[in-house]
N, C-alpha and C positions, 0 to 999 in steps of 0.2 A: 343309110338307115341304121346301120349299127352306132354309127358315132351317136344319131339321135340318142338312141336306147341308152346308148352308155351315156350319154350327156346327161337324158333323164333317169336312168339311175342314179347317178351321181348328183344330182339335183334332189332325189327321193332321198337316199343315205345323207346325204348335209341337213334337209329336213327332220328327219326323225333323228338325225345326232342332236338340233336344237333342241327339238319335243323330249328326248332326253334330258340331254344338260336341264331343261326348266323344272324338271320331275323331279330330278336329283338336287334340283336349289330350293323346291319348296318342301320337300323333303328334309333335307338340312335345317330350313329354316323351324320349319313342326319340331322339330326335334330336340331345336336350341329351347324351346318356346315351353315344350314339358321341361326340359330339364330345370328351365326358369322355375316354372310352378313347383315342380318336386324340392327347388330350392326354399322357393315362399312359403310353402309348407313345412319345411323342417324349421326354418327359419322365425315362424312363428309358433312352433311347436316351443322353440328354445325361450322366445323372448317369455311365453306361459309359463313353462318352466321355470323361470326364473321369477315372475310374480307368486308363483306361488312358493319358490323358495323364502322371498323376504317376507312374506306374508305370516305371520305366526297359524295357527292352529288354534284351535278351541283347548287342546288339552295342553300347548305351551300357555296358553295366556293364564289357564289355571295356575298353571307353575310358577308363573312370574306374578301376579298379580294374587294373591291368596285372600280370602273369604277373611273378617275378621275371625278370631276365635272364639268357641261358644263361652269359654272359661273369662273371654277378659271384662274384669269389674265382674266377675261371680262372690267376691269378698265385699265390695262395694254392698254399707248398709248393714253389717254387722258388728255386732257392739265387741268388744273387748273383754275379758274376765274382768270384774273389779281390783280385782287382788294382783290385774298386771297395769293397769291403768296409769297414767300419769298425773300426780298429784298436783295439777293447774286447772285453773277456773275454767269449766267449760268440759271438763274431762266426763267420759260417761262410761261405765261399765256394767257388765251384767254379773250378777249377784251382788254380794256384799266385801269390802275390802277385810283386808286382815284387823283382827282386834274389836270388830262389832258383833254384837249379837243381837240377829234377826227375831223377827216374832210373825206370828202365823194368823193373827186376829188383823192388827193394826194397815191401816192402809198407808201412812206417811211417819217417818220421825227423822229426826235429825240429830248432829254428832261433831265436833267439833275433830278434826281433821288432824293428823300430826304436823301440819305445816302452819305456823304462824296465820293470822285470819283469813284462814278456809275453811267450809263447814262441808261434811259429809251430808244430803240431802237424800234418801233413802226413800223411794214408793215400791206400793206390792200391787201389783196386778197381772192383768196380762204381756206374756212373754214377747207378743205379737205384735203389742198394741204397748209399749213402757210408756209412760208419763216420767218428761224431763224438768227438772228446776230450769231458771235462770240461770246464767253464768253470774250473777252481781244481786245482792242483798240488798235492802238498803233501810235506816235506821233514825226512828226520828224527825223522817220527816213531816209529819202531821198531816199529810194528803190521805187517798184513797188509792188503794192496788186490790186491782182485781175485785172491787167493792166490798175489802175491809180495812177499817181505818187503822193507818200505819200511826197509833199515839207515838208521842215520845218515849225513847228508852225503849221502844218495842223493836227487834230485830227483824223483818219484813222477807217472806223468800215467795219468788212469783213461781206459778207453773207453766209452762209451754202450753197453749192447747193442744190438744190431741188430733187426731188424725182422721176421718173416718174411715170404717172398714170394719172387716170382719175378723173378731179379737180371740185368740181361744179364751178357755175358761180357766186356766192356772193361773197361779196365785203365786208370782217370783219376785225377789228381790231386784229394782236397778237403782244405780247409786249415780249421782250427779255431784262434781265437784263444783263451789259454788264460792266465790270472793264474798268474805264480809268486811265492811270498815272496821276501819282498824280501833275505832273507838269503843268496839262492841267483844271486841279480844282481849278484858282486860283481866280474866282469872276466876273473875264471880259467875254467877248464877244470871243469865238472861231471856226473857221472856224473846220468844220468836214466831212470831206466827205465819203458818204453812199455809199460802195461798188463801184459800176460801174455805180451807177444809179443817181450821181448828187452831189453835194456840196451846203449843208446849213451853215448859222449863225445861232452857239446856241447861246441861250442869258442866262447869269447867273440866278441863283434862286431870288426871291425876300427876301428870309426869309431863313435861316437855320433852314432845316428839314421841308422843301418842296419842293414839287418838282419844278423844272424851267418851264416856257413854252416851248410847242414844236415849233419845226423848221421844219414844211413842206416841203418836195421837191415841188417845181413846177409844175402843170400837167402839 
């Protein structure tokens, strides 16, 4: 009887050392199994991490990428002083070049330029709203400009149309440099007529490499 007991003891203790050992491997096993997870989790903590490191920001991208500036082309669209202007066909400045004298009545006149056939082409109106000549003259040729007949020996200067819009009410000088033919540069006295707005005598230079008096339209 005692060997039984002891047999089934010892049969009992072999059993519960298995039921053991299986506690302690699924045990182990649970345990490898978080550690995995607590791995995946940092592990994906890092790969985030690091998307958002290459990632810029909102306030890098400012920094590398900047807004144009309010200022650029703030100059774009403003005329020049006459009197710094460059003496070439096409040239525009605001007020009157050196050596003209303006007038306060007259809305156009003209002025023979200090450079060899170039005409100073002079309007008064709005500061807002200038009225430009052509860049090129032209003389003699018995057609129609701007629906008034350019006869022979008539010096011919067109205007730009204007613009619409809203013009102050001042009353300033802008000057247009304007190529005439060379056949109309020759020292005397030449009729010229301003657009649609009148026919002046220009009167020649006093001096070479100054400029001529102007030639007022008539209020």
């Amino acid at each position: 009887m005692k060997i039984e007991r002891t047999n089934g003891s010892g049969t009992a203790a072999r059993t519960l050392a298995r039921a053991g050992a299986s506690a302690l491997g699924i045990g182990v096993v649970a345990a490898l199994a978080l550690t995995g997870c607590a791995q995946s989790d940092v592990g994906g903590s890092e790969v985030a991490g690091s998307t958002n490191t290459t990632s810029p920001s909102a306030e890098e991208s400012d920094v590398t990428s900047p807004s144009p500036s309010a200022s650029d082309g703030a100059e774009d669209g403003k005329l020049p002083e006459a009197a710094e202007m460059e003496i070439v066909a096409g040239a525009k400045g605001r007020g009157l070049p050196p050596g003209l004298e303006g007038s306060t009545e007259s809305t156009a006149g003209v002025a023979w330029a200090p450079e060899p056939g170039l005409l100073y082409v002079v309007t008064n109106g709005s500061s807002s709203c200038p009225t430009f000549a052509e860049p090129e003259a032209t003389i003699g040729s018995g057609g129609k400009e701007a629906g008034v007949a350019a006869a022979d020996g008539v010096l011919t200067v067109t205007f730009v149309p204007a613009d619409n819009g809203i013009c102050t009410m001042d009353f300033v000088p802008t000057t247009t440099v304007v190529e005439a033919p060379a056949e109309s540069d020759t020292g005397r006295a030449v009729p010229v007529q301003l657009g649609d707005k009148g026919k002046v005598e220009l009167e020649p230079r006093d001096a070479d490499g100054e400029p001529g008096p102007v030639a007022w339209l008539d209020s």
